[in-house]
Biotite code that builds the C-alpha atoms (Angstrom):
import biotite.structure as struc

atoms = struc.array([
    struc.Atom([167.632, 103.824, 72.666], chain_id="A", res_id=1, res_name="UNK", atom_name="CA", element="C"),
    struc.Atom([164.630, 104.291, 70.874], chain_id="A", res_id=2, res_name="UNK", atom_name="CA", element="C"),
    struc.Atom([166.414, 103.819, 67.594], chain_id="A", res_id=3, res_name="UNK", atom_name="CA", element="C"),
    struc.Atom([167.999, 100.591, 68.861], chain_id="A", res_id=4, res_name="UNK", atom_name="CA", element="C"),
    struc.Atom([164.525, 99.319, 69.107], chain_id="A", res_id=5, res_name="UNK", atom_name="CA", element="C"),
    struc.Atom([162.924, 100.290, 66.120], chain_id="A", res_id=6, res_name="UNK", atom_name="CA", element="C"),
    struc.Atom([166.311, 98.761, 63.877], chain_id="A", res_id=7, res_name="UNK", atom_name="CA", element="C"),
    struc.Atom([165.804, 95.805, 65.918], chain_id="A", res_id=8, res_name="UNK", atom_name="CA", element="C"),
    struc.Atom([162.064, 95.664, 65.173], chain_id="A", res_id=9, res_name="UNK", atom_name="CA", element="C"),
    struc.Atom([163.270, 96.343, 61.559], chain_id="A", res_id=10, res_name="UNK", atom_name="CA", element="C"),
    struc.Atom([165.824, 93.922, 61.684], chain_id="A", res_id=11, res_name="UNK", atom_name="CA", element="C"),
    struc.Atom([163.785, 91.393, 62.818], chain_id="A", res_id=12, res_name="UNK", atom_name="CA", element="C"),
    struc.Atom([160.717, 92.467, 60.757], chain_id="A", res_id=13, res_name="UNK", atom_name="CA", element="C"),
    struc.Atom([162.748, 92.246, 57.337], chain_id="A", res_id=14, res_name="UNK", atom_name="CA", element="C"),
    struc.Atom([164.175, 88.529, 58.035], chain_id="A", res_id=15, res_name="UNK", atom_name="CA", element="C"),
    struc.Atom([160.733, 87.359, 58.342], chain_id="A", res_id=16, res_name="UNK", atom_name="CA", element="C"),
    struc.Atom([159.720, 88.964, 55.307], chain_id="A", res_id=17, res_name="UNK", atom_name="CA", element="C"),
    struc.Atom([163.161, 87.420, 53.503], chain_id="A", res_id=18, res_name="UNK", atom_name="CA", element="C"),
    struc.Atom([162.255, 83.883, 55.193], chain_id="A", res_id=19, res_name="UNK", atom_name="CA", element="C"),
    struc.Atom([158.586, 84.041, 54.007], chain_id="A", res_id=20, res_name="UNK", atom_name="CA", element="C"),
    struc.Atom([159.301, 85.118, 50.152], chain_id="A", res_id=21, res_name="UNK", atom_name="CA", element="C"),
    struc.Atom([162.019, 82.925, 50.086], chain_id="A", res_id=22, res_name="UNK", atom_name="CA", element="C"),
    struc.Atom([159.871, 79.738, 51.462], chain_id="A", res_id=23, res_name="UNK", atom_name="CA", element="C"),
    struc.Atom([157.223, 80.852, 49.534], chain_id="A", res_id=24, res_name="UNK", atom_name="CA", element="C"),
    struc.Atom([159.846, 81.053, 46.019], chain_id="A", res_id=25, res_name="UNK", atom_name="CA", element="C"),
    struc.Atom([161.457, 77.750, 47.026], chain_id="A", res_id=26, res_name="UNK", atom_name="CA", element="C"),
    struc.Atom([161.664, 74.739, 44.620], chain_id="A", res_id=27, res_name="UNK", atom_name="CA", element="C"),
    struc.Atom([161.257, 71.807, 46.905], chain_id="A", res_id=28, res_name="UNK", atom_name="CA", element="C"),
    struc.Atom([164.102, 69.060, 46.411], chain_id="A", res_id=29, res_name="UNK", atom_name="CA", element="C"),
    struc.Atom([162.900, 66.390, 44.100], chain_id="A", res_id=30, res_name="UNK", atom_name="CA", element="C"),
    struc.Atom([161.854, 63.319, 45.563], chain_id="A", res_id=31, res_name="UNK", atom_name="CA", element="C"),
    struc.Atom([163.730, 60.480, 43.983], chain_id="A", res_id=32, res_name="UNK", atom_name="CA", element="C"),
    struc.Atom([161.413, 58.671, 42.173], chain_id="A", res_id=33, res_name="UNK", atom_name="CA", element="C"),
    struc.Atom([161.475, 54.794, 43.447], chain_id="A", res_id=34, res_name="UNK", atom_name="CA", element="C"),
    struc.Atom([163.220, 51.807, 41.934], chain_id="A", res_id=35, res_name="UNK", atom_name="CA", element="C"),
    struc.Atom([161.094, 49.605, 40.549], chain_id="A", res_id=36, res_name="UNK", atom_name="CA", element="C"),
    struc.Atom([163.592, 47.670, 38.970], chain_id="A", res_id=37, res_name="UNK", atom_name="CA", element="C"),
    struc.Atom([164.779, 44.119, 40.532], chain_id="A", res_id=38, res_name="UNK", atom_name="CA", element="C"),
    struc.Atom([167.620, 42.342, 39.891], chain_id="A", res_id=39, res_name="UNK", atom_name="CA", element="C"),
    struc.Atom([167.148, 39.600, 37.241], chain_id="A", res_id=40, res_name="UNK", atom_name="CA", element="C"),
    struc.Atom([166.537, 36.237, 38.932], chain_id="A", res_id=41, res_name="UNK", atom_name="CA", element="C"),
    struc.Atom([169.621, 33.949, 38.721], chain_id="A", res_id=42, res_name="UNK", atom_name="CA", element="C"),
    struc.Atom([169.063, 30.316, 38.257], chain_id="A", res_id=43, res_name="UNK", atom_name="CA", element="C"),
    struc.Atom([171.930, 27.760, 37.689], chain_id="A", res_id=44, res_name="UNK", atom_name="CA", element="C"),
    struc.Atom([171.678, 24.711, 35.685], chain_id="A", res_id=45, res_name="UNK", atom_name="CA", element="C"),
    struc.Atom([173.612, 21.548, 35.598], chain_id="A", res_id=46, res_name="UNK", atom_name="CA", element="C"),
    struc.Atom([174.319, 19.353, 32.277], chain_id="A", res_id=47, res_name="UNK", atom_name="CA", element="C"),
    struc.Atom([177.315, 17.321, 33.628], chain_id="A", res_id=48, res_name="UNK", atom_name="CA", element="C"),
    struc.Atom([174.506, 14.700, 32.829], chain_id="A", res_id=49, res_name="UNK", atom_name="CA", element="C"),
    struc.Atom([174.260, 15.764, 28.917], chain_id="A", res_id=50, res_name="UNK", atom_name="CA", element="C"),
    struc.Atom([177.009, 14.575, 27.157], chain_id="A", res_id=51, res_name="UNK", atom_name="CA", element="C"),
    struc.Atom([176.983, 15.473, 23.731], chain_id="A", res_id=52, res_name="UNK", atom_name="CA", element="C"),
    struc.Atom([174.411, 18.199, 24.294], chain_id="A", res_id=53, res_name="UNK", atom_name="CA", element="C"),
    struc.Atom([177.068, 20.875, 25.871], chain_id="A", res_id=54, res_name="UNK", atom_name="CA", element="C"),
    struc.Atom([176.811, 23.203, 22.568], chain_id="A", res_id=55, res_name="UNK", atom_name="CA", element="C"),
    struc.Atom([173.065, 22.441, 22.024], chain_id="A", res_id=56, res_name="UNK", atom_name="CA", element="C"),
    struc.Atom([172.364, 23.485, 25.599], chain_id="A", res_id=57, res_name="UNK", atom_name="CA", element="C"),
    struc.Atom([174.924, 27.056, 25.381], chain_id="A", res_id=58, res_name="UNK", atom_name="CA", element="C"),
    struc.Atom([173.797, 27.724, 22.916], chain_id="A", res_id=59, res_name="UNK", atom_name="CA", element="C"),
    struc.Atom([170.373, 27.133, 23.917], chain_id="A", res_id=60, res_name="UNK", atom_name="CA", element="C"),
    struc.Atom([170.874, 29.039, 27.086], chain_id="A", res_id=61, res_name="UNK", atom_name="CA", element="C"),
    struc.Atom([172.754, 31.896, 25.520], chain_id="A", res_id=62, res_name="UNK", atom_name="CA", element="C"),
    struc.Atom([169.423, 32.784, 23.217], chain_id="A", res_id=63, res_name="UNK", atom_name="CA", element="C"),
    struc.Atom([167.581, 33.154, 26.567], chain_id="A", res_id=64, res_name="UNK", atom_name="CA", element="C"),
    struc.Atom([169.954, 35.108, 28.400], chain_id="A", res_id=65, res_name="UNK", atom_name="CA", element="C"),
    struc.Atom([170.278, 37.348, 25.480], chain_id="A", res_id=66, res_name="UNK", atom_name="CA", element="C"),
    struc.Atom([166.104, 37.821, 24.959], chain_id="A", res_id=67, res_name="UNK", atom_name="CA", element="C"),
    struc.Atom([165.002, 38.133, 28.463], chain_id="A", res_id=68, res_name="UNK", atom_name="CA", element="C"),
    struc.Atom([166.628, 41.013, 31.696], chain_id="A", res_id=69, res_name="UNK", atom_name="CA", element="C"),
    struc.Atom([164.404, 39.372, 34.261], chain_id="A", res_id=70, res_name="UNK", atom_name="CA", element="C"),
    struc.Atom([165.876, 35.921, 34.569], chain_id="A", res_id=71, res_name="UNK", atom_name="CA", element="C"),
    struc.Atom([169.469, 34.568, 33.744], chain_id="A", res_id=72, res_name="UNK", atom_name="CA", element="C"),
    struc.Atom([170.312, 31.184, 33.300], chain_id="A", res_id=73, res_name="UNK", atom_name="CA", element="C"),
    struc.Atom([173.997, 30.244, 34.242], chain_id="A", res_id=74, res_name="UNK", atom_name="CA", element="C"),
    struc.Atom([175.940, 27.113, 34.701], chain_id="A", res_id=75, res_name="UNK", atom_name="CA", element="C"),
    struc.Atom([176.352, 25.858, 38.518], chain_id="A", res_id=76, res_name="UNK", atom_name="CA", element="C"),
    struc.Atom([180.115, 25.014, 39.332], chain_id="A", res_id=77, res_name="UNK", atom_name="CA", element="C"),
    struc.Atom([180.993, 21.536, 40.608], chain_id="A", res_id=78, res_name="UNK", atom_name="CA", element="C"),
    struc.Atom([179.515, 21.159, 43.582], chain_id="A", res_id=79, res_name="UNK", atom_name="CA", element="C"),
    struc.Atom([176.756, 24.178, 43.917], chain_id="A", res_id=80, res_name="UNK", atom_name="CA", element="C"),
    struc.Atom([172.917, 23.055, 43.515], chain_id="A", res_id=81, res_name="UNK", atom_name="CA", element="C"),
    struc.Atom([171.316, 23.783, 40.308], chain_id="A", res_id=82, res_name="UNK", atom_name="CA", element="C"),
    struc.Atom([167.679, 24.439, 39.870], chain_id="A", res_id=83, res_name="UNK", atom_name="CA", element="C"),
    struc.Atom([167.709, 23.137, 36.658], chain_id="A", res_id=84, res_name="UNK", atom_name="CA", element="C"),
    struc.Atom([169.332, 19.222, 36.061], chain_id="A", res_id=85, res_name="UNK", atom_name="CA", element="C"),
    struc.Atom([169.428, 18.878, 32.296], chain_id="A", res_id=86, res_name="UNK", atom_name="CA", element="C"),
    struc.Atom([169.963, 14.941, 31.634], chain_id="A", res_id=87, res_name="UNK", atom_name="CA", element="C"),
    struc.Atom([170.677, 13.083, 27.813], chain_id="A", res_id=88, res_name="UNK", atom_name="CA", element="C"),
    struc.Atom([167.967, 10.451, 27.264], chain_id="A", res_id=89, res_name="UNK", atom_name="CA", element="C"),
    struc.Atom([167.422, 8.230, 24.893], chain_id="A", res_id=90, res_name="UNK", atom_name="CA", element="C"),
    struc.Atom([163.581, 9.042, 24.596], chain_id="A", res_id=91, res_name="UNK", atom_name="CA", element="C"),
    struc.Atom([161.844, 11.661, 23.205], chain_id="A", res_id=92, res_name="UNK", atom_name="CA", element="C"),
    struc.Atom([162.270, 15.296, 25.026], chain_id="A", res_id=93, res_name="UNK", atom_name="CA", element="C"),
    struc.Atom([160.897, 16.905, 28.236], chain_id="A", res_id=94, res_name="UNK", atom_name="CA", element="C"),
    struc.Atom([160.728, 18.553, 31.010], chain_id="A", res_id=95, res_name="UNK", atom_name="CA", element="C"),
    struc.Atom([159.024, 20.171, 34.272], chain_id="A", res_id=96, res_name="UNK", atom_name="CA", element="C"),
    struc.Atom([156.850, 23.139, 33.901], chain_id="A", res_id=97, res_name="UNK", atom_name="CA", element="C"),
    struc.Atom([158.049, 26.340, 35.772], chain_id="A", res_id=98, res_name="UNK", atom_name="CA", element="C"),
    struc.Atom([158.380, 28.668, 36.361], chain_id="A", res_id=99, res_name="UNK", atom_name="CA", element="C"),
    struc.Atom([161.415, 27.659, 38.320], chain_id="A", res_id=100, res_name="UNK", atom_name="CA", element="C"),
    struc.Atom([162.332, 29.469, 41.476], chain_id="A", res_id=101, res_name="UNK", atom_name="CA", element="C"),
    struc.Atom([165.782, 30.023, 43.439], chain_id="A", res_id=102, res_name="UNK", atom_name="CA", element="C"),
    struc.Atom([166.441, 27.070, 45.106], chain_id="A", res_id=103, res_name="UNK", atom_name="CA", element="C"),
    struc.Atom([163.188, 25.167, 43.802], chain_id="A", res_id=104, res_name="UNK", atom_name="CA", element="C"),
    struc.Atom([164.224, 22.116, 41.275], chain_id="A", res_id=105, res_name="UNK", atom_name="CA", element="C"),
    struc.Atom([163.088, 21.551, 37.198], chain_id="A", res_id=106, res_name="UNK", atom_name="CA", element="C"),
    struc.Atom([164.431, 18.315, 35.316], chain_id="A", res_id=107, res_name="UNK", atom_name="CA", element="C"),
    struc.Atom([165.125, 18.860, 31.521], chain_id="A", res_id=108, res_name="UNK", atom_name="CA", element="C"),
    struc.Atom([165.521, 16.011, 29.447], chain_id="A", res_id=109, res_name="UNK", atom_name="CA", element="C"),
    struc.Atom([167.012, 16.145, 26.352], chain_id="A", res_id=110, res_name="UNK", atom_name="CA", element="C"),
    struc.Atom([166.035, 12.329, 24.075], chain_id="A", res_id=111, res_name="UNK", atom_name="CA", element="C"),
    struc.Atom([168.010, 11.726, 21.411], chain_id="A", res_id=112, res_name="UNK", atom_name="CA", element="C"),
    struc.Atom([164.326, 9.984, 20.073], chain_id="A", res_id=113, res_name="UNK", atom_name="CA", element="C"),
    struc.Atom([163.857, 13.302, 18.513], chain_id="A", res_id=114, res_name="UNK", atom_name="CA", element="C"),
    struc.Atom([167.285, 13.623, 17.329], chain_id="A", res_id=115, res_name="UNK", atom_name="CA", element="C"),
    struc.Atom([167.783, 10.248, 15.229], chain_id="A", res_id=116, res_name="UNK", atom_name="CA", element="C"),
    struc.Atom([163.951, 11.990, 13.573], chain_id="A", res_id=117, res_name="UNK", atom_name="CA", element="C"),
    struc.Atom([165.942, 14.833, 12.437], chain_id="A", res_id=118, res_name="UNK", atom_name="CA", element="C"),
    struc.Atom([164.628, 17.885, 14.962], chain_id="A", res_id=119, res_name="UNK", atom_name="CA", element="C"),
    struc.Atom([167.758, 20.583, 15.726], chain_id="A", res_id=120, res_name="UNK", atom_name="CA", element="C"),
    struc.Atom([169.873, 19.829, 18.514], chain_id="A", res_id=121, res_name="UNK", atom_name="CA", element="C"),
    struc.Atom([169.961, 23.639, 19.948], chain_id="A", res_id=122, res_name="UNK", atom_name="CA", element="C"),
    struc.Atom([165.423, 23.997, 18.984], chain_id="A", res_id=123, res_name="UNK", atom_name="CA", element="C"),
    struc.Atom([165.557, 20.918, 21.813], chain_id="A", res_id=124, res_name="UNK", atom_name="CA", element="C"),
    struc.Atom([167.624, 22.591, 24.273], chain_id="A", res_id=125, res_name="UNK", atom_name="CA", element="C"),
    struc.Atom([166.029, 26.048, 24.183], chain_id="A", res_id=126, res_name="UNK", atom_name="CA", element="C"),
    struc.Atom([163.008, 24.789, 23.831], chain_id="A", res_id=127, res_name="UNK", atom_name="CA", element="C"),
    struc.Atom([163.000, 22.212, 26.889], chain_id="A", res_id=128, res_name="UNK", atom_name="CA", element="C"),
    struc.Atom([164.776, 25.298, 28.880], chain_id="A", res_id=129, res_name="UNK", atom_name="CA", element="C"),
    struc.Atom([161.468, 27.551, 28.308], chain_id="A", res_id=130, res_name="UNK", atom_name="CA", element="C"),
    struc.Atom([159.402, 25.031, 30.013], chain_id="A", res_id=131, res_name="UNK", atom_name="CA", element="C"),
    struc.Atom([161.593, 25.384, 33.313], chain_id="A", res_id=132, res_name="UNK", atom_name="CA", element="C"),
    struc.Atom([161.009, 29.047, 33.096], chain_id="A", res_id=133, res_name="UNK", atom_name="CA", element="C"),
    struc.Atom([157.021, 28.536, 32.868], chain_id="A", res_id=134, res_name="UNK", atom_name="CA", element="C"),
    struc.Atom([156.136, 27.945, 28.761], chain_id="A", res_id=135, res_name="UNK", atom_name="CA", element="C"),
    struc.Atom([153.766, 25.682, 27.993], chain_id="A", res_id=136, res_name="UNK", atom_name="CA", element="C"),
    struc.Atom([153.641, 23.687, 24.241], chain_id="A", res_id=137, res_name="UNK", atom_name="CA", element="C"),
    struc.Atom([151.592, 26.520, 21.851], chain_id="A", res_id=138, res_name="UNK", atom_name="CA", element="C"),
    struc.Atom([151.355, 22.856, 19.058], chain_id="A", res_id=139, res_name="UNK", atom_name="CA", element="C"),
    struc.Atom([150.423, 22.707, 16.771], chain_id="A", res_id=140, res_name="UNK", atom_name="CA", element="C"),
    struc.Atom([152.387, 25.830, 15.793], chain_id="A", res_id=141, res_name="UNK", atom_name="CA", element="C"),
    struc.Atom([154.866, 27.124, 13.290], chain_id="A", res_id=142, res_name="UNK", atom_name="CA", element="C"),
    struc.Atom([158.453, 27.133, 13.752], chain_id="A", res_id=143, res_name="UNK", atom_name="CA", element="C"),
    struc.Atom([158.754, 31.207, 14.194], chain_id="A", res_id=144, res_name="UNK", atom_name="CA", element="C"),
    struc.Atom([157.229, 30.024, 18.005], chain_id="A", res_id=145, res_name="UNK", atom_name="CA", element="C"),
    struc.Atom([160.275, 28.097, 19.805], chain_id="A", res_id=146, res_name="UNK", atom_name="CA", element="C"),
    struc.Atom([157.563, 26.540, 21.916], chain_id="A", res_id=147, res_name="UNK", atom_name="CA", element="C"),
    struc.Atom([155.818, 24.988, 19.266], chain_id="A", res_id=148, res_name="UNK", atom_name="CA", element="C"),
    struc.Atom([158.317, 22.316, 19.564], chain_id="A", res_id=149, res_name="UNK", atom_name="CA", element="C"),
    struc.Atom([158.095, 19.192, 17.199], chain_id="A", res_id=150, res_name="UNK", atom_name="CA", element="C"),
    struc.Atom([155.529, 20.761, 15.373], chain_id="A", res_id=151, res_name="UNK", atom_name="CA", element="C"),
    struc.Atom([157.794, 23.270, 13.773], chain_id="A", res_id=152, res_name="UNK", atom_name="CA", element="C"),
    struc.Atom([159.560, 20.110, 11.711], chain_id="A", res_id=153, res_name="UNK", atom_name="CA", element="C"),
    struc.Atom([162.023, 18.799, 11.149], chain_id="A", res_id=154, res_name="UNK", atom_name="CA", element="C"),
    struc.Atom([163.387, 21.688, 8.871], chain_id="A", res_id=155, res_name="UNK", atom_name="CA", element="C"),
    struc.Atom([162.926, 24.116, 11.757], chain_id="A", res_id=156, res_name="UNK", atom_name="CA", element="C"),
    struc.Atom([165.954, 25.782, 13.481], chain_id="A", res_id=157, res_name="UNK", atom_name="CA", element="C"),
    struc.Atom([164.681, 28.619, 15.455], chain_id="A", res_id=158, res_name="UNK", atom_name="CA", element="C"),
    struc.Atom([166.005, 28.507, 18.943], chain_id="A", res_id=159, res_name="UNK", atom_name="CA", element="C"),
    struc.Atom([165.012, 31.607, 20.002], chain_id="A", res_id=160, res_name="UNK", atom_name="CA", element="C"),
    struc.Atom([161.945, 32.623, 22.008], chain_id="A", res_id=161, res_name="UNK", atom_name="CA", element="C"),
    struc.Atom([159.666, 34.742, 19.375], chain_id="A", res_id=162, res_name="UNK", atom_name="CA", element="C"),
    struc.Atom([158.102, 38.303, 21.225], chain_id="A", res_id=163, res_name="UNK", atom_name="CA", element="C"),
    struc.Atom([155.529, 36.814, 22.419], chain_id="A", res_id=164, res_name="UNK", atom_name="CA", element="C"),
    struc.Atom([157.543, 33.994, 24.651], chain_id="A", res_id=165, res_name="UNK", atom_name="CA", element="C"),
    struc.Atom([160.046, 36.604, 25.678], chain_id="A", res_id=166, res_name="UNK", atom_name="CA", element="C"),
    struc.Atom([157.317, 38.617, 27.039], chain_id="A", res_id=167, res_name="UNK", atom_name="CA", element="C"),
    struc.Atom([155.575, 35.920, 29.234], chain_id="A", res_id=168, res_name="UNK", atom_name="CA", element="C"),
    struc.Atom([158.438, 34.998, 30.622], chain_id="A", res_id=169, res_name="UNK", atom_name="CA", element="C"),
    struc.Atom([159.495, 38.665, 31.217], chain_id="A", res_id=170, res_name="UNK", atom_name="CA", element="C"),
    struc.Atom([155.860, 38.942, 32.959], chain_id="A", res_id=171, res_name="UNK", atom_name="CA", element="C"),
    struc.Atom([156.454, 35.394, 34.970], chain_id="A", res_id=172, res_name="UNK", atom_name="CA", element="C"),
    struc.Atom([159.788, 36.919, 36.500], chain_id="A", res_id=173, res_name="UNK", atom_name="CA", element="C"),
    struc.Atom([159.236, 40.371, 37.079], chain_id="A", res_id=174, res_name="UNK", atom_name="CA", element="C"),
    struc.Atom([159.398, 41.771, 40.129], chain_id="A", res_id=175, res_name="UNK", atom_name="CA", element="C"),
    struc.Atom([162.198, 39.475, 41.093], chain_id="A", res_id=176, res_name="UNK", atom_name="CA", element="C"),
    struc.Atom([162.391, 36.500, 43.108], chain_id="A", res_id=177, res_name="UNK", atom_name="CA", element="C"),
    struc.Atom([159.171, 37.402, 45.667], chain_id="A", res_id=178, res_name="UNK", atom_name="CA", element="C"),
    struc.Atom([156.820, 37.801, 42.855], chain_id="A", res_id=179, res_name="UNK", atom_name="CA", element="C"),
    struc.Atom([157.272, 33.975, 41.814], chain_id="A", res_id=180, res_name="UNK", atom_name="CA", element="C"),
    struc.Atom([154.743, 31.234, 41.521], chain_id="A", res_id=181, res_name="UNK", atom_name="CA", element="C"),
    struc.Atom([156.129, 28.083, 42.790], chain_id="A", res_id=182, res_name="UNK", atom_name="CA", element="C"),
    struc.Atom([156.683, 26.030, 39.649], chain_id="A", res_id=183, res_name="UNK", atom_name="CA", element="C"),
    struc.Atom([153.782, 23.961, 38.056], chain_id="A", res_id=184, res_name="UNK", atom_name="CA", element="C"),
    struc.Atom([155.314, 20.826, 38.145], chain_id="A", res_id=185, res_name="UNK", atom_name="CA", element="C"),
    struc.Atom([154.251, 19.076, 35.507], chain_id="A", res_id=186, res_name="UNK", atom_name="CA", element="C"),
    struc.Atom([156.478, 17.023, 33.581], chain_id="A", res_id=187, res_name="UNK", atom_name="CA", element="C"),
    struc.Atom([155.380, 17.795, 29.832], chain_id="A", res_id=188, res_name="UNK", atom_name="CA", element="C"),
    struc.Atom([156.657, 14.714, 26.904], chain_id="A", res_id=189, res_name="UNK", atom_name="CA", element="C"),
    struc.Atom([156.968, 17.113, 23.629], chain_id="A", res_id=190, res_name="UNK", atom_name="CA", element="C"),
    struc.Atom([156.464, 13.734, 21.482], chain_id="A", res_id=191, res_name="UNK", atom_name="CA", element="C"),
    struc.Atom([154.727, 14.573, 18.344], chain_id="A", res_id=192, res_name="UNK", atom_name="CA", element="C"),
])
């Protein structure tokens, strides 16, 4: 009996030592680190207004999509509301000042004034789009900066958003949707 006890004592004894040094030896599970990452902002546009602009504006919205994660600009199917109504004027370029949100409204327009003075087709496009997603004009400025607009030239046919452009509107849309800034709303003429 006495020897009963004392293994049980033992017993007992040594599996609090084992539970201590192994507790004490433990690497604790890592704690996953947390996502920070959103999902890119989706707004839709509509151009069933823009004839003769439907390559200008692809392409347009195709060098956005392809320079920016936070925000992606795709076309609204018949009958779903677009943020983003892209009309063919017959005056000189503009549009509203975003940054657009989900569900909020921007009105490109895309004047064939600036066309029949020799400025590029797809410069227009891309650069009416980065007003909707919150550029202002940087003019005068060189054509290297898509938002320098007219003041590139006429010679100019960068329609793509330099570094500088891709990061503010990186900066405008991170976060996701909740970290938005209702749009300006502004309607800015890019008339020389």
């Amino acid at each position: 009996m006495l020897h009963s006890r004392w293994f049980k004592t033992a017993g007992a004894a040594a599996a609090l030592t084992l539970a201590t040094a192994t507790a004490a030896y433990a690497t604790p599970a890592p704690t996953p680190a947390p996502d920070h990452t959103a999902a890119a902002v989706t707004l839709r546009y509509d151009d069933s207004r823009a004839a003769g602009w439907e390559a200008a504006i692809a392409a347009g919205v195709a060098n956005w999509n392809a320079s920016v994660s936070n925000v992606q600009l795709v076309e609204a199917a018949p009958g779903i509301r677009a943020e983003i109504q892209i009309i063919a004027t017959t005056g000189w370029p503009q549009a509203t000042l975003g940054p657009v949100r989900p569900g909020g409204t921007a009105r490109v327009e895309l004047g064939s004034q600036a066309v029949a003075e020799g400025h590029d087709k797809t410069r227009i496009a891309a650069h009416e789009l980065g007003h909707s997603l919150g550029l202002p004009d940087t003019k005068p400025g060189p054509c290297s900066q898509l938002m320098s607009g007219s003041t590139g030239g006429t010679t100019c046919k960068n329609a793509t958003p330099n570094a500088t452009e891709r990061s503010r509107v990186q900066s405008l849309y991170a976060g996701g949707f909740a970290s938005l800034v209702p749009a300006d709303g502004r309607v800015l003429v890019d008339a020389p």
